[in-house]
C-alpha angles and dihedrals in degrees: 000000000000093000085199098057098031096231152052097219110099111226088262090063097055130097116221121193118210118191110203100017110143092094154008114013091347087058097059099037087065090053087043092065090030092067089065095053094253130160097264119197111193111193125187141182101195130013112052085184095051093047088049087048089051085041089055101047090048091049081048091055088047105258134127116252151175142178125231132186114205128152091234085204084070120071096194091060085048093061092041083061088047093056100045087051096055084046091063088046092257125150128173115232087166127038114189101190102202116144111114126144117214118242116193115179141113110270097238085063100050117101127215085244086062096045108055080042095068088034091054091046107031102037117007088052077059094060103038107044084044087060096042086048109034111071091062079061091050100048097046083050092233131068137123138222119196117184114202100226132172132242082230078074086059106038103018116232127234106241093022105068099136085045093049089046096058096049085047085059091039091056095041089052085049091057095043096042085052100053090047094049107035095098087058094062094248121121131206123204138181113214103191110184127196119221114333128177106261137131079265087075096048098100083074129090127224094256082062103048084048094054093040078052093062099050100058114076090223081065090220148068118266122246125230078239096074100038085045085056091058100036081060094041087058093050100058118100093234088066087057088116089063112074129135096037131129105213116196113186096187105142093256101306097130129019 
């Protein structure tokens, strides 16, 4: 076994496991790996038909590939994914948690019901699919998780603060699981994106995204291109040094 890289499989033999990955980010994180002929696990809530169309453009590309429903807010169903994955021999060396849904509304208008919606989505499917995944990793002595966050955790964001509050928590549990599994050779990032041009962006008009545009020194939005890109670059076993770390590519927006 290579000591510096952690592990003897090269990054084709190994399986990654994407939550929310029928569209958006998700989406191209999965090609992004798929391009390397890796074992790719799309998993979807909601569209069938969007998870097939990510499915067929990674079998195009050469990768393995299936598709997994699962309410990420149950950990029975979880487990039930779990299961049919093992069933099929699969076994995630990398988790990319990325499922989230956005929330954008004043506080005095959110509802308990909201709230624990995006909590249940955007934080607690952190947590649970972590603990389900995460003791193959251990055991093998390699393994990464990668939670897709948002520079709203860092920063907070007027109008999103339940939203803010569940990347904030996203981007606290990284640092802790990281500590607590480092000296099992498994890492934990955080990779918090600014704005990025995705359907999550589409409540606003083109006067908005002109103005937000502005703001940001790039000048630009961001494209799932680029996050997928990192979120690759921090799976590979030659990044096994970097763990713990919240990582925001947002073209200078906030430092």
């Amino acid at each position: 076994m290579n000591s510096y890289h952690g592990t003897d499989k090269s990054i084709g033999e190994m399986t990654v496991l994407i939550t929310g990955a029928s569209r958006g980010i998700g989406a191209q994180i999965a090609l992004r790996f798929a391009a390397v002929g890796m074992n790719i696990v799309i998993h979807y809530r909601k569209s069938h038909e969007a998870a097939n169309e990510v499915a067929r453009k990674c079998l195009e590309v050469g990768a393995n590939v299936c598709t997994v429903y699962a309410d990420l807010g149950s950990r029975e169903e979880i487990y039930r994914m779990k299961e049919k994955l093992e069933s099929r021999g699969l076994k995630p060396d990398i988790l990319v948690n990325n499922a989230g849904i956005s929330h954008y509304a004043l506080l005095s208008d959110v509802s308990e019901e909201q709230w624990d919606e995006v909590m249940n989505i955007n934080l607690k499917s952190v947590f649970l699919c972590s603990q389900a995944f995460m003791p193959y990793m251990i055991n093998q002595r390699f393994g990464r998780i990668i939670n897709v966050s948002s520079v709203w955790g860092i920063s907070g964001g007027a109008c999103e603060a339940v939203y803010s509050a569940a990347k904030g928590g996203v981007n606290a549990f990284t640092k802790a699981l990281a500590k607590e599994l480092a000296p099992s050779g498994v890492t934990v990032n955080a990779v918090a994106p600014g704005a990025v041009k995705t359907d999550m962006m589409e409540r606003f008009g083109a006067e908005e995204i002109r103005m937000l545009e502005e703001e940001i020194p790039a000048g630009r939005l961001a494209s799932p291109e680029e996050i997928a890109s990192l979120v690759y670059f921090l799976a590979l076993p030659e990044s096994g040094y970097i763990t713990g770390q919240i990582i925001s590519p947002n073209g200078g927006w906030l430092t």
